[in-house]
C-alpha positions in Angstrom: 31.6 -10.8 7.8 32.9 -14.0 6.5 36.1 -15.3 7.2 36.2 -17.7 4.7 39.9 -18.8 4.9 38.9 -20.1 8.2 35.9 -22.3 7.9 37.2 -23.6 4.9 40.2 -25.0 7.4 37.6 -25.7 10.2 35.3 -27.4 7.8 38.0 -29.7 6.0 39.2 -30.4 9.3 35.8 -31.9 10.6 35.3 -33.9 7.5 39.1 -35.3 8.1 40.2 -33.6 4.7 43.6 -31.8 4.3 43.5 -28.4 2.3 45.5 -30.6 -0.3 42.5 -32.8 -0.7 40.5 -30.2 -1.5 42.7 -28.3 -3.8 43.0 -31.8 -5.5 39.4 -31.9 -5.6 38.9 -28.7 -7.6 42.5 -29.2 -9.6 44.4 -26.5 -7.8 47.1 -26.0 -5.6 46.5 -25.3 -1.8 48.1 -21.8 -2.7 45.7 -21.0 -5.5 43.0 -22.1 -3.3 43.9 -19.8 -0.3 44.3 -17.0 -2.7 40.9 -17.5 -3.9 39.2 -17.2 -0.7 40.9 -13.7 0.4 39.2 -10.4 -0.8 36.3 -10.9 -3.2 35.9 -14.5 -4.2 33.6 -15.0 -6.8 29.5 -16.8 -6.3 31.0 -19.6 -8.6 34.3 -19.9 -7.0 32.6 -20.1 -3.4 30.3 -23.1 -5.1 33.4 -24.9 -6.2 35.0 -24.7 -3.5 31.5 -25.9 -1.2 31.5 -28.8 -3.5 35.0 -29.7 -2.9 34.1 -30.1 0.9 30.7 -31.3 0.5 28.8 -28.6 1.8 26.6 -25.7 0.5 27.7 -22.4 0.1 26.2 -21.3 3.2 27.9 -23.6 5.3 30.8 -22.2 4.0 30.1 -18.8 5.1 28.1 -19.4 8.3 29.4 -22.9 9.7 26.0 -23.9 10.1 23.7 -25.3 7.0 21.4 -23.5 5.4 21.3 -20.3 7.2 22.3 -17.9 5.0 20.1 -16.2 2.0 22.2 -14.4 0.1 25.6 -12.7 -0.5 27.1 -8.8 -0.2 30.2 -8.0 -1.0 30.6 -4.4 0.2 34.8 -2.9 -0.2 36.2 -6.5 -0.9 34.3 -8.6 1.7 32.0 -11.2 1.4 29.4 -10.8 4.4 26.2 -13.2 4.0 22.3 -12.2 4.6 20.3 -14.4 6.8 17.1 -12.8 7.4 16.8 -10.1 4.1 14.7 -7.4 5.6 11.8 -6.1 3.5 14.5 -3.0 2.4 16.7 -5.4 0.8 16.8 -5.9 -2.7 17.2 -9.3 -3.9 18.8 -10.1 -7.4 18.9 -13.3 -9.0 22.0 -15.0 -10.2 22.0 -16.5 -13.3 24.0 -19.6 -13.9 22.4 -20.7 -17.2 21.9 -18.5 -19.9 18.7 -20.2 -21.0 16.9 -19.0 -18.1 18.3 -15.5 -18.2 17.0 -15.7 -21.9 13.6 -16.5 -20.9 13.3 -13.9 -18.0 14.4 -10.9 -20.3 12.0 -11.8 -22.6 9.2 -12.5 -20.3 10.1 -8.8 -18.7 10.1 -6.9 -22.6 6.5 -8.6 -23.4 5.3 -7.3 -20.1 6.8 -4.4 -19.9 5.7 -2.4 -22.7 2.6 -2.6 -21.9 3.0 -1.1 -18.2 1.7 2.2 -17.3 5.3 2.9 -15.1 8.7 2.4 -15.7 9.9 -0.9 -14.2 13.1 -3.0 -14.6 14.7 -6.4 -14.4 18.2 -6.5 -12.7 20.3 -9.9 -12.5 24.0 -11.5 -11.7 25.5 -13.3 -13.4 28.3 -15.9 -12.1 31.0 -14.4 -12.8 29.7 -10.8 -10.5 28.7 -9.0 -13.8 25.3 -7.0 -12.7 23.0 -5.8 -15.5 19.9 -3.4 -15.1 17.5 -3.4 -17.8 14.7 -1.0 -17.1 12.0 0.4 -19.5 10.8 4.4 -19.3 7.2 4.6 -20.0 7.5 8.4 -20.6 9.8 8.3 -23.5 9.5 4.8 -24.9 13.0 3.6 -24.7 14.4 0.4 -22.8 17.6 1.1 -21.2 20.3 -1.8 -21.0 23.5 -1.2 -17.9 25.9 -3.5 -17.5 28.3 -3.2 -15.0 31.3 -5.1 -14.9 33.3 -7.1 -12.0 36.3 -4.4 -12.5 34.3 -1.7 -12.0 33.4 -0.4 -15.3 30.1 -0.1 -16.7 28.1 1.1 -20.3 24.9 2.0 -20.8 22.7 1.1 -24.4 19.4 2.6 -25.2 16.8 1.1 -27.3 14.2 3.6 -28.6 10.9 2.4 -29.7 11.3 4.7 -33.2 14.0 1.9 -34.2 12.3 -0.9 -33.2 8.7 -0.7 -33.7 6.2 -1.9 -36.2 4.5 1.6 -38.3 1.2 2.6 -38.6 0.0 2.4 -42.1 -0.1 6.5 -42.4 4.0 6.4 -41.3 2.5 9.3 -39.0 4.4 7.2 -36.0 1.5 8.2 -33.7 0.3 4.9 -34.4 3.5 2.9 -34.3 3.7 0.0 -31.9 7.0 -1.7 -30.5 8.3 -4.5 -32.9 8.5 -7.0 -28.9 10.8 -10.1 -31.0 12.8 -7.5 -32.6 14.1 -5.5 -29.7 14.2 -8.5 -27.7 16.4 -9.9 -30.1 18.6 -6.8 -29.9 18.9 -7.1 -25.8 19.4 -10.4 -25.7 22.8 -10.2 -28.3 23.9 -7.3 -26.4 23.0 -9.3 -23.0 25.0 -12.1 -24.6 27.7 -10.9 -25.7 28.4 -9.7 -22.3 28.1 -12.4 -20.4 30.7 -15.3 -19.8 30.3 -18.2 -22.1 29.9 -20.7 -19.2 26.0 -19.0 -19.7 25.9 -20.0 -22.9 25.2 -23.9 -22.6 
């Protein structure tokens, strides 16, 4: 586990900062930034905060550059991954919602024409996780978001609304519509995510 309260004092402390300094840095009071450390600080607050002193997020979490690969928070704690074993699942982040953009639509193209159902899961910064996954069997795409406070929906997209007809309107023929549903997941995707993506 991470204490980050602590190398945050440890690490100013070497560079000859005071926690004011950094709070200046980042236009915040030394009690907003000590607040923000406790519990479940966010991927983007921990960056801010890394920048502040100079450092990389890792050294923030580990006291020691570059060791660390990723980020759990399990029950409120931040604990960091340094060697992800081949069980653990890694999910992007997202920090620019150009890229996030391109990834969902390079996952619809490719997944309708799979053979088994597959997904694309991603965080974004502000600890938002989403799940898209496609069900070969029944033709529908299946959007979750789940939300930093716990709460989550789930939207289906079925390839009856969003498909191109044979000419016979038998539907046996009937191919997905790709730019149309795409469309449709990436507006839903949007409109979920926090405008700091948007740029």
């Amino acid at each position: 586990m991470a204490n980050i309260e602590q190398n945050l004092r440890e690490l100013a402390k070497a560079k000859g900062l005071r926690l004011s300094d950094i709070a200046d840095r980042m236009g915040t009071t030394v009690s907003n930034l000590l607040t923000s450390v406790k519990g479940n600080p966010t991927v983007s607050k921990l960056e801010d905060i890394a920048d502040a002193l100079g450092v990389g997020v890792s050294e923030l979490l580990t006291m020691r550059p570059e060791s660390a690969q990723g980020l759990i928070i399990i029950g409120g704690q931040t604990y960091q991954i340094s060697k992800p074993s081949a069980s653990v699942v890694q999910i992007p982040t997202y920090s620019r919602y150009d890229v996030l953009r391109g990834d969902v639509m390079s996952f619809i193209a490719k997944a309708v024409e799979q053979k088994e159902t597959v997904s694309l899961m991603g965080i974004v910064e502000s600890m938002e996780l989403f799940c898209l996954a496609y069900d070969t069997h029944t033709g529908i795409f299946f959007l979750s978001l789940c939300y930093g406070n716990g709460s989550t929906i789930t939207l289906s997209y079925d390839k009856m609304e969003f498909c191109d007809w044979d000419k016979d309107g038998s539907g046996e023929g009937a191919t997905w519509d790709v730019s149309q549903v795409t469309e449709e997941i990436i507006a839903d995707i949007e409109g979920a995510v926090p405008s700091m993506l948007r740029q």
